[in-house]
C-alpha positions as CSV (number, residue, x, y, z in Angstrom):
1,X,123.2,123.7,79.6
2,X,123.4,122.7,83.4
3,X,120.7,120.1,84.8
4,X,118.9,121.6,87.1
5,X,118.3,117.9,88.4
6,X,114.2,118.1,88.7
7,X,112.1,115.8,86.6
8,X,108.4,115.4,86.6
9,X,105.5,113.1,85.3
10,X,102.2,114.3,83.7
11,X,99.0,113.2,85.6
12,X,95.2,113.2,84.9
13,X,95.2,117.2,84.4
14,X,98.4,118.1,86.2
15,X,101.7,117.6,86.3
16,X,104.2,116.3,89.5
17,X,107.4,117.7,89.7
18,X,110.2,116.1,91.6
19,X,113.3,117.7,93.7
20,X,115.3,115.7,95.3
21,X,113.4,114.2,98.0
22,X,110.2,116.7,97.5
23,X,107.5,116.3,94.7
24,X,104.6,118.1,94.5
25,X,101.5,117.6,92.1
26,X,99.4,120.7,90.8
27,X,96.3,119.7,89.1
28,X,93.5,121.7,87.0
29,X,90.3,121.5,89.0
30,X,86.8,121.1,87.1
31,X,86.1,124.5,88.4
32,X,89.2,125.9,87.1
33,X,91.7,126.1,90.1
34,X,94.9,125.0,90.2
35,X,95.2,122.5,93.4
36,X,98.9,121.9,94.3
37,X,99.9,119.3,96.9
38,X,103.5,119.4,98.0
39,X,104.7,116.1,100.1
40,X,108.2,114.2,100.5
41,X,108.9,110.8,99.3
42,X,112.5,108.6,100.3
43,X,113.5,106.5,97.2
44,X,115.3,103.0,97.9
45,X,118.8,104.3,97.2
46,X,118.5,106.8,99.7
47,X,117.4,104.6,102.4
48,X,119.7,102.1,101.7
49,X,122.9,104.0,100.4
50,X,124.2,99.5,99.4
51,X,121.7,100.3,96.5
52,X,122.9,103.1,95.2
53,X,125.6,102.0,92.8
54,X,125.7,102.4,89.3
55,X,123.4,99.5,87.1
56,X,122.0,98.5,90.3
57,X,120.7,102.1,91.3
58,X,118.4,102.1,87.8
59,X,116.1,98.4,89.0
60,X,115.1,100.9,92.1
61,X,114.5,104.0,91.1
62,X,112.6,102.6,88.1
63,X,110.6,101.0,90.8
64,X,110.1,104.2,92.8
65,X,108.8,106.0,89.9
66,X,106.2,103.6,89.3
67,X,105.3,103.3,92.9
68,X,105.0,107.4,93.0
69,X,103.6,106.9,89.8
70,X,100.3,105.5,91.4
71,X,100.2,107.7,94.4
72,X,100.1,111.2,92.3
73,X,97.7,109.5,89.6
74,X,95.2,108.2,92.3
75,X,95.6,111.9,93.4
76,X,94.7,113.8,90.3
77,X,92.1,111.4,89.2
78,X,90.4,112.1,92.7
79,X,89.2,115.5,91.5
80,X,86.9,113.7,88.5
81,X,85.3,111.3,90.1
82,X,81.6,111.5,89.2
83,X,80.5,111.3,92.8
84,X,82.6,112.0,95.9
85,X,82.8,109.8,98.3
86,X,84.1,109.8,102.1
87,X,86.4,106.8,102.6
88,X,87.0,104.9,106.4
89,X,90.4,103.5,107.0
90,X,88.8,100.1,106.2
91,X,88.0,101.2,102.4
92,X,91.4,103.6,101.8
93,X,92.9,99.8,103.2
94,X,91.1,98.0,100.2
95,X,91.6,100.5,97.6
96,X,95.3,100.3,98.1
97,X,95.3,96.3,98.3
98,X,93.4,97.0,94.9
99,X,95.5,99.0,93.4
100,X,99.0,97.5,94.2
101,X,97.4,94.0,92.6
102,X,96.5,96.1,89.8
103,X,100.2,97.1,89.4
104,X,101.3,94.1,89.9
105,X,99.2,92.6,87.1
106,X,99.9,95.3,84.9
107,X,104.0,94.0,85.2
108,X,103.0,90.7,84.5
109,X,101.1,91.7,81.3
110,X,104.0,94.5,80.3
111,X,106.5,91.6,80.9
112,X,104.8,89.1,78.5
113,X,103.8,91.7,75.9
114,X,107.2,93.2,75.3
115,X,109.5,90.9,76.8
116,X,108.1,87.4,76.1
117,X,105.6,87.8,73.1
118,X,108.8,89.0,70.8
119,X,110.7,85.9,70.9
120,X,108.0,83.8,70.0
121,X,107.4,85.9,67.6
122,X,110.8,86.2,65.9
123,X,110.4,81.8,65.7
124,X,108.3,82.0,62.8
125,X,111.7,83.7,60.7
126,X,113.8,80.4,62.0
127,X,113.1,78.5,58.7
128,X,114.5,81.0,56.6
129,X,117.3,82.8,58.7
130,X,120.2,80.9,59.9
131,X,121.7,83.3,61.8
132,X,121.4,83.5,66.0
133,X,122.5,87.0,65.7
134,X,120.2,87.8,63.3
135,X,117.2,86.0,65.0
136,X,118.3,88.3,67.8
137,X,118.3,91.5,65.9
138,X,114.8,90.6,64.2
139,X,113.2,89.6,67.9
140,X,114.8,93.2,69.2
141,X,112.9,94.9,65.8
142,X,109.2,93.3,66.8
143,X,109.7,94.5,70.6
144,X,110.4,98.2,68.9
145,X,107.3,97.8,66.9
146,X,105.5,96.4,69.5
147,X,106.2,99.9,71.9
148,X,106.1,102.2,69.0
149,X,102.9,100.4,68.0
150,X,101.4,100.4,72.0
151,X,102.5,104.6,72.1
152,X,100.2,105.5,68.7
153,X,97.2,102.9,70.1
154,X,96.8,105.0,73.2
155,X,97.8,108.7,71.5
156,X,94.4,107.8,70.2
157,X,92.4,108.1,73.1
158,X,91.1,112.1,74.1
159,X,92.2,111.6,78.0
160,X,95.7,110.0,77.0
161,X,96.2,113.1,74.4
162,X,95.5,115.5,77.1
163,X,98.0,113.7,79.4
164,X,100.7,113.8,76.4
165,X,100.0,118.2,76.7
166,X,100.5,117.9,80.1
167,X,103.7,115.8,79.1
168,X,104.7,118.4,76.8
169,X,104.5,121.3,79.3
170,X,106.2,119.5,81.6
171,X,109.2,119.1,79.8
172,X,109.0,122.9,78.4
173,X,109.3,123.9,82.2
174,X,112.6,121.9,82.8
175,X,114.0,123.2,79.2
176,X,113.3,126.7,80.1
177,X,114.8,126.6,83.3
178,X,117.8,125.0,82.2
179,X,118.5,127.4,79.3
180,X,118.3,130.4,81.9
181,X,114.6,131.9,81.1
182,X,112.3,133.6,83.4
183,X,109.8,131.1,84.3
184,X,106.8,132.5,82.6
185,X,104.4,130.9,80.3
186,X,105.5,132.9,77.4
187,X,109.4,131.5,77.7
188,X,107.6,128.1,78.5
189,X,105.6,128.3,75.6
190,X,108.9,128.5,73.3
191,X,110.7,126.0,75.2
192,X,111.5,122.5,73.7
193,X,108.9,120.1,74.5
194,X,111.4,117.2,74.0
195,X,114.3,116.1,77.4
196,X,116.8,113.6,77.1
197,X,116.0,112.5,80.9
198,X,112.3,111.5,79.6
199,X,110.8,108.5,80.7
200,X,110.3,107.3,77.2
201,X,114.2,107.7,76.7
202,X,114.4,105.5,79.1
203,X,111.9,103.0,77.6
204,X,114.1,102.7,74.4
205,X,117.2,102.3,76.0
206,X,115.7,99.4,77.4
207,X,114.4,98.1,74.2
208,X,117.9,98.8,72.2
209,X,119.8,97.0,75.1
210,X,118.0,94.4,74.9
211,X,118.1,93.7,71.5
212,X,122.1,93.6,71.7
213,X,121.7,91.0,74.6
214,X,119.1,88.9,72.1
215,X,121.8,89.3,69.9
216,X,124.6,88.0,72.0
217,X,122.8,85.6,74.7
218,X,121.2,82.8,72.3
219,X,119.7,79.8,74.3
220,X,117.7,76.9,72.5
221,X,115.8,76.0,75.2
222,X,112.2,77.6,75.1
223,X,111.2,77.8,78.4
224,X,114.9,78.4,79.5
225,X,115.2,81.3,76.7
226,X,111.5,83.4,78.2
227,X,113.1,82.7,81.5
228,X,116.2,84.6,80.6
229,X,114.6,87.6,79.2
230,X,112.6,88.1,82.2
231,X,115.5,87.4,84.6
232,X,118.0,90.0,82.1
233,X,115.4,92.8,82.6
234,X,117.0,94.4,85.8
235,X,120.0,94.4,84.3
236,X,119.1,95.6,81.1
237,X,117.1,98.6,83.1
238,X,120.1,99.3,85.0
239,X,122.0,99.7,82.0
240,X,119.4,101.7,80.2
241,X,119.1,103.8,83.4
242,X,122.8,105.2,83.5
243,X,122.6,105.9,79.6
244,X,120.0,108.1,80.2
245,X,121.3,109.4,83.2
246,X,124.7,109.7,81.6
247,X,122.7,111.7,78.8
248,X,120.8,114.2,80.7
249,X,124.3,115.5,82.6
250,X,126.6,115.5,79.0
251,X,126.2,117.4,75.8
252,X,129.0,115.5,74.2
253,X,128.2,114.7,70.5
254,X,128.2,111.0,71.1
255,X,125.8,111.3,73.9
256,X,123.5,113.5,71.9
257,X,123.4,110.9,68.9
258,X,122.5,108.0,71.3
259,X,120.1,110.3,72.6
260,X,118.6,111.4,69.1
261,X,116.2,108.4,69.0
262,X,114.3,109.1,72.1
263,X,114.0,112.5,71.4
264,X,112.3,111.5,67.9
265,X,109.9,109.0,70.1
266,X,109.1,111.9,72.2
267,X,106.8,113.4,69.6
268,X,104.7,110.8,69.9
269,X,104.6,111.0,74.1
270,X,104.8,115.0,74.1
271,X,102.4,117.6,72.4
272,X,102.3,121.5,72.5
273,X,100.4,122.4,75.8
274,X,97.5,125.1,76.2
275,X,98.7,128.8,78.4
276,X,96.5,127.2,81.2
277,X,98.6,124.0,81.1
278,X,101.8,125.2,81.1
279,X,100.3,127.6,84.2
280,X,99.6,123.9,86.3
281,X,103.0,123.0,85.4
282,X,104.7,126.5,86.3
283,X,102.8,125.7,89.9
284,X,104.3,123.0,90.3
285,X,107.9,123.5,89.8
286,X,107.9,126.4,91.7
287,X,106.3,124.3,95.0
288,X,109.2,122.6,94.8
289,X,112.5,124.3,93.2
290,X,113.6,127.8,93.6
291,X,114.2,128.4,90.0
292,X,115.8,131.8,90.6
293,X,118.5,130.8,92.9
294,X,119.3,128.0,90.4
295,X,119.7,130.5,87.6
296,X,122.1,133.0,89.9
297,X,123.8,130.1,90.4
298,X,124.7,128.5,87.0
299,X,124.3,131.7,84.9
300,X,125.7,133.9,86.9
301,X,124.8,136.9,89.3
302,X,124.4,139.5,86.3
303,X,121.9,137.4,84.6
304,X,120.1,137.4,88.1
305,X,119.8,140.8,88.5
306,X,118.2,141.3,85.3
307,X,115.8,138.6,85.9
308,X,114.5,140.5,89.1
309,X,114.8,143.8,87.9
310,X,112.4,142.4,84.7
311,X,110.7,140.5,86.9
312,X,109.7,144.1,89.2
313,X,109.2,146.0,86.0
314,X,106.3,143.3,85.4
315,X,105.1,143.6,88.6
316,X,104.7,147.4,88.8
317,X,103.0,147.3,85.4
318,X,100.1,144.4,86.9
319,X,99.9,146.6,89.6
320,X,99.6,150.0,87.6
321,X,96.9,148.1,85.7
322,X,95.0,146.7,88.1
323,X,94.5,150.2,90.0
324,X,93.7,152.2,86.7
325,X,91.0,148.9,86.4
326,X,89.5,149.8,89.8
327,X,89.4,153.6,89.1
């Protein structure tokens, strides 16, 4: 399987697709439409090339995504709004104050939750476990329960469920692409909903590298020990981001075993899509990646062919169909 290098995110009914520096959002309109916006966006590693080096790279981009993140979800939530409302340039100024305070609160809170809460946590085993390693190993355990436990809470909730279809149909686009099927919803539908380049790969490569630094990096010091795990957590992501990116290039067995647990976590985050779904996301990879010249390309010319030759056999049946409908 070649990587066809796109990735994506599910939204509020929609899904955003991302090539290279393109990304375009296609979202499910209460009236049924499918509205697709298509704009560019520049991470930090490309516009400062100092940044793009391996475990450095991972702090920026992880920061781009959530950044991009808040842009496309303030988009698809626009569309279900109970009451539309024109904004001046004074008010789109506030709501984005608004909004990047929000995110910057929500860090804080994520930071104390999964990175913080855990070690005070793993104190009340210190009477009866000796061990620094172990106290490591059991602090790195309650920060896995804590994210596995965070995941199920919100799978819970109707919107968040609908999000983890989108989720699903999202990565059933990539997978079909990169095993050389005709982009259609059929193929997509029989696609893997599971991708090693997943976000929440990512999320427990962070957690499992940072339960071997727990493990290894033992301070006594309270306050100096929560400062640590907050001042380890861009190195950790940068780590955690060239496993993942390391996995979603290699099929070597190794790879795939590392890769097995976030694949497994990825039933909780994904769920099978509905046809008009997996239709939003087929919108939006094709607004941004010209799946056809990618399959000439890695499967070869022959396969290409076929693909258009099926592809005007298909046509010329809609069309035969459509003109015995109007008769």
């Amino acid at each position: 399987m070649k990587s066809s290098g796109i990735g994506g995110q599910a939204v509020i009914e929609g899904v955003m697709m991302q090539n290279q520096d393109q990304y375009a959002v296609a979202v499910r309109k209460p009236d049924g439409e499918i509205e697709v916006a298509k704009d560019t966006w520049q991470s930090f590693t490309k516009k400062h090339k100092a940044l793009n080096i391996p475990f450095v790279r991972g702090i920026f981009n992880f920061v781009d995504s959530m950044r991009l993140g808040m842009r496309i979800l303030t988009f698809s939530a626009s569309f279900y709004e109970e009451e539309e409302q024109e904004k001046d340039e004074k008010a789109e100024k506030k709501e984005s104050v608004i909004m990047s305070i929000t995110m910057v609160v929500a860090v804080i809170l994520a930071l104390g939750i999964f990175f913080v809460l855990p070690m005070f946590l793993s104190g009340l085993f210190r009477s009866f476990v000796s061990s620094r390693a172990l106290m490591g190993f059991i602090e790195g355990l309650i920060r896995l329960a804590i994210f596995i436990g965070y995941v199920l809470l919100i799978s819970l909730m109707k919107d968040i469920r609908r999000v983890f279809m989108y989720h699903g149909a999202e990565h059933k686009c990539i997978n079909c692409v990169e095993h050389g099927l005709d982009l259609t919803v059929e193929n997509v539908r029989k696609s893997s909903k599971q991708h090693k380049r997943c976000g929440t790969s990512f999320l427990l490569f962070v957690v499992f590298v940072s339960i071997l630094f727990s493990m290894v990096i033992q301070i006594d010091t309270v306050w100096l020990k929560a400062l640590l795990r907050i001042l380890l957590i861009p190195v950790i992501a940068g780590i955690s981001y060239e496993i993942l990116k390391l996995a979603g290039r290699s099929d070597n067995w190794l790879i795939n075993l590392i890769s097995k647990p976030g694949l497994l976590l990825q039933r909780l985050t994904t769920r099978e899509p509905e046809d008009d779904m997996i239709e939003v996301a087929i919108c939006s990879v094709e607004a941004v990646f010209d799946w056809r010249k990618y399959e000439a390309e890695a499967f070869g010319r022959k396969f290409s062919e076929e693909s258009a030759v099926n592809q005007t056999v298909s046509e010329g049946k809609a069309a035969a169909e459509a003109g015995e409908s109007e008769s």
